[in-house]
C-alpha positions, 0 to 999 in steps of 0.5 A: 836392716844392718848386717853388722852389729853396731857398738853402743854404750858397752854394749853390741847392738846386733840387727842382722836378720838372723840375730834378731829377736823373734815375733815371740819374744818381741810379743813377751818384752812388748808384755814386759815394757807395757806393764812397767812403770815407765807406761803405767798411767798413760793408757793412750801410749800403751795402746800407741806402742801396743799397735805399731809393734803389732803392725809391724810384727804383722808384715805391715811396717810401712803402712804405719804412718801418722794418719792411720796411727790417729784414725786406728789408735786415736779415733780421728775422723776422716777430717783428721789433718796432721798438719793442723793437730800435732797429737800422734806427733806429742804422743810419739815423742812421748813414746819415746821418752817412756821407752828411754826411761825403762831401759834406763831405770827399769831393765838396763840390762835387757837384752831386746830393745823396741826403738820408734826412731824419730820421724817415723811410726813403724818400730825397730827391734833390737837384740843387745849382747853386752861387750864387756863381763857380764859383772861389769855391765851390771855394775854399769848398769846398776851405777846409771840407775843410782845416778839418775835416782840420786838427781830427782831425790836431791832436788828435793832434798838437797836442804834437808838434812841440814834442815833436819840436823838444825831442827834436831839440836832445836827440838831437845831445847823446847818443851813439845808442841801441838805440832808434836801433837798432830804428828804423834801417830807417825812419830811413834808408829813402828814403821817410816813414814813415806813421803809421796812427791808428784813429778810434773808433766811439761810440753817443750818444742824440741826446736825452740829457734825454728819455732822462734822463727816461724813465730810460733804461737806460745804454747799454753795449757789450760786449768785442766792440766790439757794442752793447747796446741799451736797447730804449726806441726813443729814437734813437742818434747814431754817431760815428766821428771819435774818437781814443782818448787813448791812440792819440793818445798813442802817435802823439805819442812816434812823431812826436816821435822820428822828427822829432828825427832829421829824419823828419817822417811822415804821420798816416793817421787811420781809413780814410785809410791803405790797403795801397798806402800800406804797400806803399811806405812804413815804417809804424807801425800804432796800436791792437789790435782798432780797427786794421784793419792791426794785425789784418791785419799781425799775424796769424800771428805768435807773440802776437796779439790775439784775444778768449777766452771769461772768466766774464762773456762775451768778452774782448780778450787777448794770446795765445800761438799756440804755446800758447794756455794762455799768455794775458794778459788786462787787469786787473779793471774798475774802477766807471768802465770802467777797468782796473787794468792792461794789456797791449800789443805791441810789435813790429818786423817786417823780413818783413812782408805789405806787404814794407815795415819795420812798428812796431806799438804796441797794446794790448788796451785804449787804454792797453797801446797808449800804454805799448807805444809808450812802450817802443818810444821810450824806451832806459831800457825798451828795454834789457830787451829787448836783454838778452834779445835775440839778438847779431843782434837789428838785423836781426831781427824782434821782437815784446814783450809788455809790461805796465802799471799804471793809474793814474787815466787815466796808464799806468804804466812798461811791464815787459817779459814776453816776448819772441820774435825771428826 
């Protein structure tokens, strides 16, 4: 360890024995950081941090390398090879970008530190005294916060207050519509509407010109979300702050709807959405198998999401549960990952798990959800849907499978095929 403090960012970094946290508060900021949400949802890197931490508290810091962190966390066997299976390596950098995202967003001002310097298991533990006035350093703090919410919301909404503003002056002019009509319980209901917007999880080399040279194969990830590694022991970067362009899309006409009758929502993006945000407000959930509450709230009823064995492995698709034989599968895979068409639902639910009125936009892929919001918008797609619907459809729940072709990186018009209510 240092014997002199080091400044960083406002702040005096002390690592000098004396002034190091103790094992005890060690062990309650480990409870605090592992509860966050910064870790919620990833049970593979609680138990990665939980172990390195308690290792190294233990006395037993240089015994944590990358073979006993996979046999001791990960399970592998004796056969495990590090240079031939990068996953401790993926889930270090993970770690990482976890701890980087709480102390920024979660406890900026946190006094304790747990750092998992690069190239190495074993933790390091820091005690952090701000260098200016304590008003000043929360003021900082609270500024970083603000800029690094603000980055992920604009991405979404950008374009929609103009949309919104747009959409206000229209709707004053025309006569209400069977889209009034299929969003009347959140245009009227006392509390916003939430819009819950999935972040994406992606995979980058975090030295992309070495393994350019050494002819890295691309790294790929299969229909299941899963990656495939390339095995060559460079190392992978995670992301996962990524908003799919369709996601973004979809929240967009959503949000520009609503505002044109005077209902501004609440953007949830990721893991910020929770059941106690669904249990007392309308909400609309975007996104298929990247959204938690998609999942969750759709499951059970007459066409869900799931993934089916093809010719080439596992597949997302749109399943009948009243007959399974009945799937819908996006088109062929164009050269760039791309595919030629697509599939979305699009869906209204009154009785709901959370007990609140749901919209859910989704799609197999990012652009069945950004022509399934499209449909849910727009009454020129809608009326198909009213034409097949029951002379009580207002009150009853709905669910639309709609299809889309794909042009370039444009989804074309939805076409409704099929649709079910009760």
């Amino acid at each position: 360890m240092k014997n002199v403090g080091n400044k960083v960012e406002g702040e005096l970094v002390l690592t000098h024995s004396q002034l190091a946290p103790s094992p005890e508060e060690i062990e309650s900021h480990l409870g605090s950081v592992l509860g966050s949400r910064a870790f919620h949802g990833s049970q593979r890197c609680q138990e990665f941090l939980r172990y390195v931490v308690q290792r190294a508290l233990a006395g037993e810091a240089e015994s944590i390398k990358e073979r006993t962190v996979g046999h001791d966390v990960f399970g592998l066997g004796q056969s495990f090879e590090p240079m031939e299976n990068s996953l401790v390596r993926v889930k270090a950098t993970e770690v990482r970008k976890r701890l980087a995202k709480y102390y920024e967003l979660e406890a900026p001002g946190d006094g304790i530190r747990i750092c998992l310097p690069v190239g190495g298991y074993a933790p390091e533990f820091e005690r952090r005294i701000p260098a200016t006035p304590p008003a000043r350093s929360a003021e900082a703090a609270a500024a970083r916060t603000s800029r690094a919410r603000r980055r992920a919301l604009l991405a979404v909404l950008g374009f929609a207050l103009t949309a919104g503003f747009v959409a206000v002056w229209a709707v004053g002019r025309r006569p209400a519509s069977s889209v009034d009509d299929l969003w009347r319980p959140f245009i009227e209901h006392r509390e916003t509407t939430i819009i819950c917007v999935p972040l994406l999880t992606a995979l980058s080399f975090t030295d992309w010109d070495n393994a350019r040279l050494s002819k890295t194969p691309p790294l790929r990830i299969n229909s299941l979300g899963q990656p495939i590694y390339s095995g060559t022991g460079h190392e992978l970067e995670v992301f996962d702050w990524i908003v799919g362009m369709g996601d973004a899309q979809a929240a967009i006409a959503v949000t520009a709807y609503l505002s044109a009758h005077n209902r501004e929502p609440l953007v949830k993006m990721g893991g910020e959405g929770t059941f106690a945000d669904l249990r007392t407000h309308p909400s609309v959930l975007i996104g298929a198998f990247s959204s938690r509450w998609t999942r969750d709230m759709g499951r059970d009823l007459r066409f869900d999401f799931r993934h089916v064995p093809s010719g080439t492995g596992m597949v997302g698709a749109i399943v009948d549960t009243r007959d399974v034989r009945r799937q819908w599968v996006h088109g062929r895979t164009l050269p760039d990952g791309r595919p030629e068409e697509d599939y979305g639902i699009a869906a209204r639910l009154f009785d709901s798990k959370s007990g609140q009125p749901i919209i859910i936009a989704a799609g197999i892929t990012t652009f069945g959800t950004q022509s399934a919001a499209e449909f849910l918008v727009k009454p020129a797609f809608l009326a198909e849907l009213v034409k097949r619907a029951p002379k009580d459809w207002k009150s009853r729940s709905v669910q639309a499978v709609v299809r889309t072709r794909i042009m370039g990186n444009t989804p074309g018009p939805p076409q409704l095929v099929d649709a079910h209510f009760w």
